[in-house]
VOPA-270610 format. One record per residue (C-alpha): residue in three letters; x, z negated, y negated. Coordinates in nm, 4 decimals, always signed. Each point is the difference from the previous one (the first is absolute). Example, Ala and Ser with C-alpha at 12.3 -4.5 7.8 and 13.67 -1.06 7.14 Angstrom:
<atoms>
ATOM;res;xx;zz;yy
ATOM;Ala;+1.2300;-0.7800;+0.4500
ATOM;Ser;+0.1370;+0.0660;-0.3440
</atoms>
This chain:
<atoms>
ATOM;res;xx;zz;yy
ATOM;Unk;+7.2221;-3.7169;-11.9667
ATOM;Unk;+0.1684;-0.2757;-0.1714
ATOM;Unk;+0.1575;-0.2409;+0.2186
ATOM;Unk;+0.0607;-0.3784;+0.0101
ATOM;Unk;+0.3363;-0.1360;-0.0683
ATOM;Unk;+0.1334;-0.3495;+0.0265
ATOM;Unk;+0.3301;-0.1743;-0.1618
ATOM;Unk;+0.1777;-0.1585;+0.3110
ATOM;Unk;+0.2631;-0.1422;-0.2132
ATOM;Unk;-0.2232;-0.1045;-0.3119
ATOM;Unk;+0.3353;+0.0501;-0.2106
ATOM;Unk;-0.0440;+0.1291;-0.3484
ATOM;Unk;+0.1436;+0.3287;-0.1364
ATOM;Unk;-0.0474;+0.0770;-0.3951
ATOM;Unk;-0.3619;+0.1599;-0.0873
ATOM;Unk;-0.2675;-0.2398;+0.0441
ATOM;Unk;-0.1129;-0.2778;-0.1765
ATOM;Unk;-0.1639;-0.3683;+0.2062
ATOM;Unk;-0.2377;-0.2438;-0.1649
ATOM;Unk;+0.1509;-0.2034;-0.2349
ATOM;Unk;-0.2418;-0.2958;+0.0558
ATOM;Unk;+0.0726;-0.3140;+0.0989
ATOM;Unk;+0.2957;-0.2088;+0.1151
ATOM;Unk;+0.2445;+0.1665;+0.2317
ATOM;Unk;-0.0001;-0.1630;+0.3615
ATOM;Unk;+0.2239;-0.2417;+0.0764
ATOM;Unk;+0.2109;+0.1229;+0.3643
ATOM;Unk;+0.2236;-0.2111;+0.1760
ATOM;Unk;+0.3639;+0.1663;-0.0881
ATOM;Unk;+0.1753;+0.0940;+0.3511
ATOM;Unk;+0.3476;-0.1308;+0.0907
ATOM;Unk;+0.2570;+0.1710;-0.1377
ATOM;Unk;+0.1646;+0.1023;+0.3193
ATOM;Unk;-0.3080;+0.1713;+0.1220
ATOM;Unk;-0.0020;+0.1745;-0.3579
ATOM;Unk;+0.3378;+0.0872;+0.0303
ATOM;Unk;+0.0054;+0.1702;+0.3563
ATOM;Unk;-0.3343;+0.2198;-0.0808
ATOM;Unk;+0.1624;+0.1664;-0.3663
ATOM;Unk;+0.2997;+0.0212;+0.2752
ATOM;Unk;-0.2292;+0.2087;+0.2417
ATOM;Unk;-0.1707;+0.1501;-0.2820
ATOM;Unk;+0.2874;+0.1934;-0.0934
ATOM;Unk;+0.0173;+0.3736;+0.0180
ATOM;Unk;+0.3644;-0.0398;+0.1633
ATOM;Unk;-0.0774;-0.2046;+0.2345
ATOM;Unk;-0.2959;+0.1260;+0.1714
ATOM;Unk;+0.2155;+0.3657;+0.0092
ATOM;Unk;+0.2671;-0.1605;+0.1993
ATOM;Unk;-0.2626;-0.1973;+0.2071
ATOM;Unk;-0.1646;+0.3569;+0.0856
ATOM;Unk;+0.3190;+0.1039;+0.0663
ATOM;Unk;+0.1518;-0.2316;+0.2092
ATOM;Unk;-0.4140;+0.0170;+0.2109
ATOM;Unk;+0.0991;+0.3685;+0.0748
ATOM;Unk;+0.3857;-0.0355;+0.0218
ATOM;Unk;-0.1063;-0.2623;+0.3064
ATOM;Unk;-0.1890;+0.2989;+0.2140
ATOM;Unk;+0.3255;+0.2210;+0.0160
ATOM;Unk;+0.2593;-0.3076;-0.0179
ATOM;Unk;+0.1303;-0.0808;+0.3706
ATOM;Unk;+0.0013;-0.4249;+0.0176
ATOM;Unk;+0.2039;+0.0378;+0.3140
ATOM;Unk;+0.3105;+0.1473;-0.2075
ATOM;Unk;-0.0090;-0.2705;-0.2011
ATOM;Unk;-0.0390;-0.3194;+0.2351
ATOM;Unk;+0.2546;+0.1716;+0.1956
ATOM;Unk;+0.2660;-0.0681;-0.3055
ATOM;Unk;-0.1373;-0.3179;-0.0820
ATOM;Unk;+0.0515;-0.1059;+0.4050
ATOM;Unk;+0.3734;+0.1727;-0.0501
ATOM;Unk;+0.0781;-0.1846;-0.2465
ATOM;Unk;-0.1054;-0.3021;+0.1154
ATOM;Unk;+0.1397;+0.0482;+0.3198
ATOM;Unk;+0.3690;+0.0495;-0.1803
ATOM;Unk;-0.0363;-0.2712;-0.1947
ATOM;Unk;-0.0775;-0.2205;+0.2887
ATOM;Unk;+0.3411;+0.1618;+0.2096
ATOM;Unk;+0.2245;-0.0429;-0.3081
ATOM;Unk;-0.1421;-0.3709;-0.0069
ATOM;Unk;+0.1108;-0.1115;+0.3654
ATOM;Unk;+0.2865;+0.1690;-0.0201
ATOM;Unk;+0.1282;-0.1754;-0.3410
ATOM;Unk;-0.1248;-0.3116;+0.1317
ATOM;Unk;+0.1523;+0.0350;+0.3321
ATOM;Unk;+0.3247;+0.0802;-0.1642
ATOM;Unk;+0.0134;-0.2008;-0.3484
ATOM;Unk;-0.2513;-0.2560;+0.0412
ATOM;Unk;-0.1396;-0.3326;+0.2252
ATOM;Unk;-0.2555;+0.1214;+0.2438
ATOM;Unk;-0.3085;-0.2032;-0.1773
ATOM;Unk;-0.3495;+0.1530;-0.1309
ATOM;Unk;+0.1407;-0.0844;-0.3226
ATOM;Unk;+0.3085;+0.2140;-0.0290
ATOM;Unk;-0.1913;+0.3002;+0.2110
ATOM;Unk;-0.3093;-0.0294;-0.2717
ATOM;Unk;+0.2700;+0.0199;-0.2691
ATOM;Unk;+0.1846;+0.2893;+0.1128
ATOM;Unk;-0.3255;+0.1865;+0.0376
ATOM;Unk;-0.0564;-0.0604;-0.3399
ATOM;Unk;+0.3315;+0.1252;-0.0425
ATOM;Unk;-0.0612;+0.3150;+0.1502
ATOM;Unk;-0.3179;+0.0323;-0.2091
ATOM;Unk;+0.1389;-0.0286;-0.3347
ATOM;Unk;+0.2946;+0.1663;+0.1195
ATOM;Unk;-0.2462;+0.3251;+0.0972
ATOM;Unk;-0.1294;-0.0484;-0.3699
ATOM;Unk;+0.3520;+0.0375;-0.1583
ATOM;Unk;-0.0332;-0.3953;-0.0770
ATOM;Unk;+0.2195;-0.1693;+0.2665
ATOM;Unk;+0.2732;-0.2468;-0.0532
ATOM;Unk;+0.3401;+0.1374;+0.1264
ATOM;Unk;+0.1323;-0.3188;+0.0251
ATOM;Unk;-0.2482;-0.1075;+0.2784
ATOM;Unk;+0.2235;+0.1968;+0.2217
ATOM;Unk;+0.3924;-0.1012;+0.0722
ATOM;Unk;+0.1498;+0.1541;+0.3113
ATOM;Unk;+0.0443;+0.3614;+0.0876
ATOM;Unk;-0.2774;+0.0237;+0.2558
ATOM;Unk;-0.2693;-0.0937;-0.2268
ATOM;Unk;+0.1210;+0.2857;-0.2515
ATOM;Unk;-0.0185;+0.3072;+0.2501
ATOM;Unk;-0.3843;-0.1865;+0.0847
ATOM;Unk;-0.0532;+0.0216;-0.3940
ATOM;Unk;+0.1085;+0.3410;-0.0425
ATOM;Unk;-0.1792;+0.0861;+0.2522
ATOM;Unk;-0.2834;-0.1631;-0.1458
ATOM;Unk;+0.0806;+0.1251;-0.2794
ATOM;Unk;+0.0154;+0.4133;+0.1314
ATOM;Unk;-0.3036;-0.0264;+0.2271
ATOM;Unk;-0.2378;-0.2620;-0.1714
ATOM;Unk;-0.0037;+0.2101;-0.3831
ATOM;Unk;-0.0170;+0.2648;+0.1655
ATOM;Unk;-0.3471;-0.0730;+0.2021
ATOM;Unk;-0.0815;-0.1514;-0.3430
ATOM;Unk;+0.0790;+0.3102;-0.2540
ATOM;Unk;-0.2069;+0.2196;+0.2714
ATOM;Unk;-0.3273;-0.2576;-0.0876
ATOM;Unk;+0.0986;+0.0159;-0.4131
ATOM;Unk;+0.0326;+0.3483;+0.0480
ATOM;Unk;-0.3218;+0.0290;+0.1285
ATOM;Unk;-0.1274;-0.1626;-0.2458
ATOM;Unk;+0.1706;+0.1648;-0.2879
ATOM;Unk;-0.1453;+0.3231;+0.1654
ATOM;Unk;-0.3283;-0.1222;-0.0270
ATOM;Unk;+0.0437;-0.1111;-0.3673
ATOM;Unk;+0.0987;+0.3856;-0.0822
ATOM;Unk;-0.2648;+0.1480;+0.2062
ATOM;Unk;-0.2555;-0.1718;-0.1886
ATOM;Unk;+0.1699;+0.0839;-0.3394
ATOM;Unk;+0.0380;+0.3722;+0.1099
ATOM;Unk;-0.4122;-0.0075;+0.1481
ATOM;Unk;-0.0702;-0.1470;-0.3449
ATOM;Unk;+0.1521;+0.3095;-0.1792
ATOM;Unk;-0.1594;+0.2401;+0.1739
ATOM;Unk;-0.3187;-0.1468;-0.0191
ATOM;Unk;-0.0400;-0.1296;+0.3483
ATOM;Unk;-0.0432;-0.3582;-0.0383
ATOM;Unk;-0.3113;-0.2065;-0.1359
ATOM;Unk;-0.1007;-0.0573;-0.3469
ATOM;Unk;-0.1155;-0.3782;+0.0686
ATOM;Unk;-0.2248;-0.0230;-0.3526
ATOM;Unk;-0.3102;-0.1479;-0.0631
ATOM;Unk;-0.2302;+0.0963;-0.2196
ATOM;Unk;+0.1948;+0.3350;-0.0730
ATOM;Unk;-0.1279;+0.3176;-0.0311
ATOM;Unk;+0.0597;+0.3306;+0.2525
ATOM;Unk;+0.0349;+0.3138;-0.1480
ATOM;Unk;-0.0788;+0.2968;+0.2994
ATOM;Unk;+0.1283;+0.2663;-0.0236
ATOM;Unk;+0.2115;+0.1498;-0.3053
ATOM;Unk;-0.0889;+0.2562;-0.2781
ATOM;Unk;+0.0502;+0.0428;-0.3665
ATOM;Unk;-0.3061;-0.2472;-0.1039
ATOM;Unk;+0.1603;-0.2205;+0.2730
ATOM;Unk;+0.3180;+0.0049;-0.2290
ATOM;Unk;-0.1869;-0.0448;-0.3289
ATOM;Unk;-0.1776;-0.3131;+0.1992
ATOM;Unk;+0.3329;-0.1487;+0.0600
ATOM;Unk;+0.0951;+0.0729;-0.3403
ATOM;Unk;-0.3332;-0.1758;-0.1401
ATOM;Unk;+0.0575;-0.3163;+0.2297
ATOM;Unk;+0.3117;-0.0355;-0.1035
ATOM;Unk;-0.1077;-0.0566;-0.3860
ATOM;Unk;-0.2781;-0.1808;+0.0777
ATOM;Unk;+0.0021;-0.4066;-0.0898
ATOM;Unk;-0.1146;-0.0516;+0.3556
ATOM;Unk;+0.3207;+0.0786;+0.1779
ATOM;Unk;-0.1427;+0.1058;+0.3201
ATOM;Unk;+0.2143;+0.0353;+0.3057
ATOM;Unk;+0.0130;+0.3450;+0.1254
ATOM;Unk;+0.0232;+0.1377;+0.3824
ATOM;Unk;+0.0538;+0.4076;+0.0470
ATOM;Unk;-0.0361;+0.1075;+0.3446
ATOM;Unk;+0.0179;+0.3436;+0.0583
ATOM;Unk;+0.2239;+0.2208;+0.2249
ATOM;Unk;+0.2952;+0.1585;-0.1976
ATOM;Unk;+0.3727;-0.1335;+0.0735
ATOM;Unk;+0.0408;-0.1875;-0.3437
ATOM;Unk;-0.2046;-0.2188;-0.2163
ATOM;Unk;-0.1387;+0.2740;-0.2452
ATOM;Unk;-0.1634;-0.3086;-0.2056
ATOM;Unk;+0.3462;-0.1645;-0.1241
ATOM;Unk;+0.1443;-0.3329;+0.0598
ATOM;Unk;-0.2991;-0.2256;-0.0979
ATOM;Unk;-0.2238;+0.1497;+0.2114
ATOM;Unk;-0.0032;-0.1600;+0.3610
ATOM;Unk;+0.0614;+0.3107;+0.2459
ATOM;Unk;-0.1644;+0.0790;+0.3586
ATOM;Unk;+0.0908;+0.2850;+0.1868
ATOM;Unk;-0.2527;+0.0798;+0.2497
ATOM;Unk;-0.3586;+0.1588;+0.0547
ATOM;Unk;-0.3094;-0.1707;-0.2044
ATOM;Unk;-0.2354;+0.0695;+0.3020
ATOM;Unk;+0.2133;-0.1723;+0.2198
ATOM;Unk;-0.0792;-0.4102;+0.0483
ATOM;Unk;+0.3448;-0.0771;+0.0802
ATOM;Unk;+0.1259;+0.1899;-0.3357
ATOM;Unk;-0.2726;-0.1577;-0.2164
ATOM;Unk;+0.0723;-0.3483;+0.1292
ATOM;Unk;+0.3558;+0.0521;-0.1360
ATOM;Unk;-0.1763;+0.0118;-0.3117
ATOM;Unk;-0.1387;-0.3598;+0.0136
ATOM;Unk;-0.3222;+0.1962;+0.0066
ATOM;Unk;-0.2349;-0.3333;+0.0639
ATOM;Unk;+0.1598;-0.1673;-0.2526
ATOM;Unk;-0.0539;+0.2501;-0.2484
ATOM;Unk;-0.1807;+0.0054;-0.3549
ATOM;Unk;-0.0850;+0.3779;+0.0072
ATOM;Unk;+0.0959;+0.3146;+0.2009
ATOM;Unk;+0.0449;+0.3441;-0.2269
ATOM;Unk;-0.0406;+0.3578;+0.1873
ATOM;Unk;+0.1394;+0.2603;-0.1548
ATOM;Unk;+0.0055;+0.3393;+0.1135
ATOM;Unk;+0.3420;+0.1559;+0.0735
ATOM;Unk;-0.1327;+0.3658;-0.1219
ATOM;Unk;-0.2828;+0.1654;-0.1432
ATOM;Unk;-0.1317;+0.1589;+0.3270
ATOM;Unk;-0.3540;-0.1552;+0.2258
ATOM;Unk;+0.2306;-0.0633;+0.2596
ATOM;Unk;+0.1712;-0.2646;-0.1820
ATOM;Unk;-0.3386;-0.1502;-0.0902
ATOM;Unk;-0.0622;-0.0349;+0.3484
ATOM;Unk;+0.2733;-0.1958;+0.0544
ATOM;Unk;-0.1094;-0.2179;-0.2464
ATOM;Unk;-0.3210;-0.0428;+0.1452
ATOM;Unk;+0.2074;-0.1164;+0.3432
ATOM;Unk;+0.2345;-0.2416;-0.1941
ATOM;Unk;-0.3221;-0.1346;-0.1305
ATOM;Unk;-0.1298;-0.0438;+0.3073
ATOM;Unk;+0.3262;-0.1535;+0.1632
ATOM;Unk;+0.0264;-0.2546;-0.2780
ATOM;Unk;-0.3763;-0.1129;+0.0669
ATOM;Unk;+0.0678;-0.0536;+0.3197
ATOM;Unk;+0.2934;-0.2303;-0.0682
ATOM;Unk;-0.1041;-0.1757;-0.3426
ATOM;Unk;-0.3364;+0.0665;-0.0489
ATOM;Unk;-0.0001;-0.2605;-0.2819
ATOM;Unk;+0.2382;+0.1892;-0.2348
ATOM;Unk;-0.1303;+0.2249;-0.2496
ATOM;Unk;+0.0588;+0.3589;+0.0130
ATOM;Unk;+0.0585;+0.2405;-0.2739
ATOM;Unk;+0.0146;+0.3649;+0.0692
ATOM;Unk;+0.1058;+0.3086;-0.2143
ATOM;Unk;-0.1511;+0.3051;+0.2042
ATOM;Unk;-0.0016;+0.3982;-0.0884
ATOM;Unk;-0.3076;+0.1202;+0.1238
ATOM;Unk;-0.2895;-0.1666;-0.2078
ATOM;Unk;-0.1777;+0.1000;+0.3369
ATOM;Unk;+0.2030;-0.2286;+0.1655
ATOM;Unk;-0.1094;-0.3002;-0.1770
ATOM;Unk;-0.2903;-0.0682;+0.2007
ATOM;Unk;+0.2168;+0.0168;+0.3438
ATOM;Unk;+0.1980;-0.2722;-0.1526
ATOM;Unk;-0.2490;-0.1931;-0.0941
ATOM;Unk;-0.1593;-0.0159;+0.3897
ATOM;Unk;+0.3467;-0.1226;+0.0578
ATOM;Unk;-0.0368;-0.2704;-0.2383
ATOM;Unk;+0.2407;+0.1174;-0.2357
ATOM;Unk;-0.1213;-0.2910;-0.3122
ATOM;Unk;+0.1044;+0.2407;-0.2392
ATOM;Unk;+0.0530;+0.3581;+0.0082
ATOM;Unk;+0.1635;+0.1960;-0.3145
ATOM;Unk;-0.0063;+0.4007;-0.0748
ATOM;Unk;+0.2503;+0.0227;-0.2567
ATOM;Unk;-0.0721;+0.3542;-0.0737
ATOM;Unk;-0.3928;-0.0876;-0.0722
ATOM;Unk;+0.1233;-0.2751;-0.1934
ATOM;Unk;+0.2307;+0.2081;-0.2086
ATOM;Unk;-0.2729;+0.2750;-0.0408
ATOM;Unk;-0.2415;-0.2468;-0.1591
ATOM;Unk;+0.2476;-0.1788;-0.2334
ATOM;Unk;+0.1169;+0.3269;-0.1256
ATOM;Unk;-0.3755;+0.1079;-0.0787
ATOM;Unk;-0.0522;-0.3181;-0.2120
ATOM;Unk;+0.3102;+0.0681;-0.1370
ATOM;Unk;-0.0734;+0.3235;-0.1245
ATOM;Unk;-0.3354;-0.1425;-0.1081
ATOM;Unk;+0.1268;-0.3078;-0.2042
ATOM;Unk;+0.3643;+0.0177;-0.0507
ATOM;Unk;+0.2393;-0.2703;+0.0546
ATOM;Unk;-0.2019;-0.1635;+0.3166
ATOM;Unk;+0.3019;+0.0858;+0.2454
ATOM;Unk;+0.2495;-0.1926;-0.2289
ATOM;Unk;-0.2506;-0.3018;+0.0087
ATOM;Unk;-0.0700;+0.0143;+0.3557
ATOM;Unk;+0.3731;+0.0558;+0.1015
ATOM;Unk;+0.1061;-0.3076;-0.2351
ATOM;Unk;-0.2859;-0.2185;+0.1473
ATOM;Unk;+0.0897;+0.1140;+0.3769
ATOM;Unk;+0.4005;-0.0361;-0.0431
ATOM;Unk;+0.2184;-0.2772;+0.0539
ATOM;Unk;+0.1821;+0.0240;-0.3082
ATOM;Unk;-0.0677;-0.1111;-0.3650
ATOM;Unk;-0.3870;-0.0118;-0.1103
ATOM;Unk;-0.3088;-0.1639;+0.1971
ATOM;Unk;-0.0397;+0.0442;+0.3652
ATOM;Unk;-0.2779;-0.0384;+0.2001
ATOM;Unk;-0.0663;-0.3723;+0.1802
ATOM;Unk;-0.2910;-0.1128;+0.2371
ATOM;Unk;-0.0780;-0.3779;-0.0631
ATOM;Unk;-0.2294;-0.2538;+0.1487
ATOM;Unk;-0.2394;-0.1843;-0.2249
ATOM;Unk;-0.0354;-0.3725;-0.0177
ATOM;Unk;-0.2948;-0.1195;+0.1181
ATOM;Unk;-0.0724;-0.1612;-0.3886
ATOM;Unk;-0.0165;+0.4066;-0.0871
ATOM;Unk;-0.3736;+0.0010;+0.1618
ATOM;Unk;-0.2702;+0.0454;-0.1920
ATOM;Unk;+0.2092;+0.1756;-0.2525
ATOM;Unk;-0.0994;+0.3478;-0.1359
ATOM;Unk;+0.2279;+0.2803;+0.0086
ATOM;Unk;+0.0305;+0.0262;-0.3640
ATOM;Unk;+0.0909;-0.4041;-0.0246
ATOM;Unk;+0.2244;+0.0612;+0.3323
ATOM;Unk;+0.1776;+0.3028;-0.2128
ATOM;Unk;+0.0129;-0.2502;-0.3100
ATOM;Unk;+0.1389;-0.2446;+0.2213
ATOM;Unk;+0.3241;+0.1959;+0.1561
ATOM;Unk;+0.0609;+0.1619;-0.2865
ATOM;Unk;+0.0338;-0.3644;-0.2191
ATOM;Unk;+0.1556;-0.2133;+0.2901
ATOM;Unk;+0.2332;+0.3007;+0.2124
ATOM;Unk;+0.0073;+0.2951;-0.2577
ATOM;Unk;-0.1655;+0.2012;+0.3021
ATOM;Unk;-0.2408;+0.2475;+0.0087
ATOM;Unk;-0.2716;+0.0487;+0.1744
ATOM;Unk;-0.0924;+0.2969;+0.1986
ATOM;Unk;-0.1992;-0.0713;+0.3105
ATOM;Unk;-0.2098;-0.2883;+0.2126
ATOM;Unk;+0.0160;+0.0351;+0.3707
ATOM;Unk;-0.2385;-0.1856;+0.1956
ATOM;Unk;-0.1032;+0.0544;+0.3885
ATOM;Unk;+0.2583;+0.2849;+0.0542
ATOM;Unk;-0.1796;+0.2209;-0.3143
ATOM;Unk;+0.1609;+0.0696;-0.3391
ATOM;Unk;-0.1635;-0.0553;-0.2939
ATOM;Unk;+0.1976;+0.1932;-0.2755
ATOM;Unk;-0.2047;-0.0220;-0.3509
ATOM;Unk;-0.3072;-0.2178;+0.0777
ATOM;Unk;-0.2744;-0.0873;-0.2142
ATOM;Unk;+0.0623;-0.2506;-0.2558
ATOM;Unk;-0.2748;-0.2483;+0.2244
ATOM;Unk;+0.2078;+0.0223;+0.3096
ATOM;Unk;+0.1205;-0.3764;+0.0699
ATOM;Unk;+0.2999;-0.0884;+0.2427
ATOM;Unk;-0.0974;-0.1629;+0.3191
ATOM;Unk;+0.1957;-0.2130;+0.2299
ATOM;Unk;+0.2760;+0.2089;+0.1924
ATOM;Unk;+0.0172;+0.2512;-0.2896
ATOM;Unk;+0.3449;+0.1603;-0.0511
ATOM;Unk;+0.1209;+0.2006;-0.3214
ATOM;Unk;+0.2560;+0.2921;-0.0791
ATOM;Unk;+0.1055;-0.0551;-0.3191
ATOM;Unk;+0.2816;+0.1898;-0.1940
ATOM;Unk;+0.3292;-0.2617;-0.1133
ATOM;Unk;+0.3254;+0.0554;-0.1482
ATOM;Unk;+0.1917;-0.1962;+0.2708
ATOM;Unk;-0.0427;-0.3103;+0.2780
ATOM;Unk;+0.1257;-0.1978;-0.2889
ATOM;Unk;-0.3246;-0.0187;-0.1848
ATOM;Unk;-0.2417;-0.0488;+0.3584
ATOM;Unk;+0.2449;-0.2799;+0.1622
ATOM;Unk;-0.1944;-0.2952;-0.1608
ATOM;Unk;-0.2329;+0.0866;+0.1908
ATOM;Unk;+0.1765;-0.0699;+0.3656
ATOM;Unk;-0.0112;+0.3575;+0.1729
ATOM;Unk;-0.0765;-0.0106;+0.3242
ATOM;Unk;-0.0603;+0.2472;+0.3154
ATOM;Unk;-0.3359;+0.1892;-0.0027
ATOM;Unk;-0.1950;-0.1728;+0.3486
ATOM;Unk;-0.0959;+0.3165;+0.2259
ATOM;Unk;-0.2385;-0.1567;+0.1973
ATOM;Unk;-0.2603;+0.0755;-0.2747
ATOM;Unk;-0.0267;+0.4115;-0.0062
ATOM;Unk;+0.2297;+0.0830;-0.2515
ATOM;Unk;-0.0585;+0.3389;-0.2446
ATOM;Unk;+0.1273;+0.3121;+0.0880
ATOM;Unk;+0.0482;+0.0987;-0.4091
ATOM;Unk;+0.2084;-0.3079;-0.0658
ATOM;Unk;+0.3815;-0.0106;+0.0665
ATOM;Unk;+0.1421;-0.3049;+0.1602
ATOM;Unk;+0.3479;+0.0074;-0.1475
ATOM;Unk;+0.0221;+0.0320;-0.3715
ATOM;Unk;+0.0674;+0.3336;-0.1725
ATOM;Unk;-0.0645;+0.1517;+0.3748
</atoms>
């Protein structure tokens, strides 16, 4: 059963098309300093070392490091009286400015000259010995913290911290063609692999999590709820790894049920299992295969044209597109007449009310909320159109892909 899925964000992302009528709306531009601290916020680096420093604070003891702080305040303070005692007029004046003496002194910026007699140099080595010291322990610590977080990153323990990304589950040969495919595709997709191996079997571009898909904790490492899409692959051939499937499924539903789920199972059996877990899309690869081959052999030179139209590469890929609202009323033959003369796109489908209407009768006429799939050569040719995101809150088609050339 199809289910009902809503844009939070209402961002766009390349494959649909809005209505073109009308003026756009006027909105009220926002200060720049509010624009400039969400992109700041907004960034991938940031929110990992924000997650970071969240869980770094349950294991990190406070006490260790007001204790310092107090220590070196406390020194500072000493070495004050004393070089005003020795040195200087007992006034709040020359005490304040000693203690910023002893500050910037701590800091490796005091003035040596403030000082004159021999007391108040054994007070500023002293200073000197005991005040760095208390404040290389608190750099340290923080230098330690800076590698940890490089090292976790490495090794796949930290956060990914995208937005609109997509997860890849698990890891498999189609997994690496996937990567592969995304990677030539015009819409540069950001990439999140989490899967439990001890290095990043995806390459450098790919955003790596090591942990456990079922597991909350591992999938919100992911940025799970922020996702565009979760992909489960299958880590072997066998039922057991479909079931898995079925319970990473199941554990990203429970998290994000408003990302879409694609799903490459073994078993066609299986399918329907996934499906009660509300799996959106559920692929056999080795049915598909089996009936592409058999048209093949049929009418040669359909797997080159279906491979060429599917890939990321060079040739026409597959795009699902909105139509504007001035499109109603129009027949599919002056719709077809239409995309071909203003987009050089092809049409191959209607969907309307979560059905697919692939080859319809010449009398079929577009209604309001109709969407297309049409066959283009690149972005390039659909951007005058203003692509936009696809709303979910309408039931969308199982049949139709929401990312291009998916």
């Amino acid at each position: 059963m199809d289910r009902h899925r809503h844009d939070p964000g209402g961002g766009s992302m390349p494959g649909t098309i809005p209505p073109l009528a009308g003026p756009p709306s006027v909105v009220a531009p926002s200060p720049p300093m509010r624009i400039q601290l969400s992109s700041l916020f907004a960034s991938p680096v940031i929110r990992r070392v924000l997650w970071y420093s969240k869980r770094a604070q349950k294991s990190l003891d406070r006490r260790f490091f007001i204790s310092l702080g107090m220590g070196i305040v406390i020194f500072v303070g000493i070495a004050a009286l004393l070089v005003t005692l020795l040195e200087k007029p007992w006034t709040v004046e020359s005490v304040g400015s000693s203690f910023y003496w002893g500050l910037t002194t701590v800091f490796g910026q005091g003035d040596s000259s403030f000082i004159t007699s021999p007391g108040g140099w054994i007070v500023s080595w002293l200073l000197i010995l005991f005040g760095v010291a208390l404040l290389g322990t608190i750099t340290g610590a923080l230098v330690a913290f800076v590698i940890d977080f490089l090292l976790k990153e490495g090794q796949g323990m930290g956060a990914a911290g995208y937005a609109e990304h997509i997860v890849i589950c698990g890891w498999n040969a189609t997994a690496r063609d996937l990567v592969d495919e995304l990677k030539q595709d015009e819409y540069k997709a950001k990439i999140v692999l989490i899967h439990d191996v001890d290095r990043n079997p995806a390459g450098g571009d790919v955003y790596y999590v090591r942990g456990d898909a079922t597991h909350a904790e591992d999938l919100d490492r992911t940025g799970i709820t922020a996702a565009q899409a979760a992909i489960v692959f299958p880590s072997d051939g066998s039922d057991a790894a479909d079931m898995r499937s079925i319970l990473i499924v199941m554990a990203i539903e429970a998290i994000a049920p408003e990302v879409r789920t694609v799903v490459e199972v073994n078993n066609p059996r299986h399918e329907v299992h996934l499906k009660r877990a509300n799996a959106d899309e559920v692929l056999v690869t080795s049915t598909l295969a089996s009936h592409l081959l058999a048209r093949s052999a049929l009418y040669p030179g359909l797997s080159s044209l279906v491979t060429d139209i599917v890939s990321g590469g060079e040739g026409a890929e597959l795009y699902r597109v909105s139509l504007p609202e001035e499109y109603c009323g129009l027949t599919v033959d002056a719709l077809s007449a239409t995309l071909r003369r203003e987009h050089r796109a092809t049409l191959l489908s209607i969907n309307r009310g979560g059905h697919t209407f692939a080859n319809p009768p010449a009398e079929f006429e577009l209604s309001e909320g109709d969407d297309a799939v049409v066959l283009a050569e690149s972005l390039t040719l659909l951007a005058p159109l203003k692509l936009e995101r696809i709303d979910f809150s309408m039931t969308a088609p199982r049949t139709a892909a929401v990312v291009p050339s998916a």
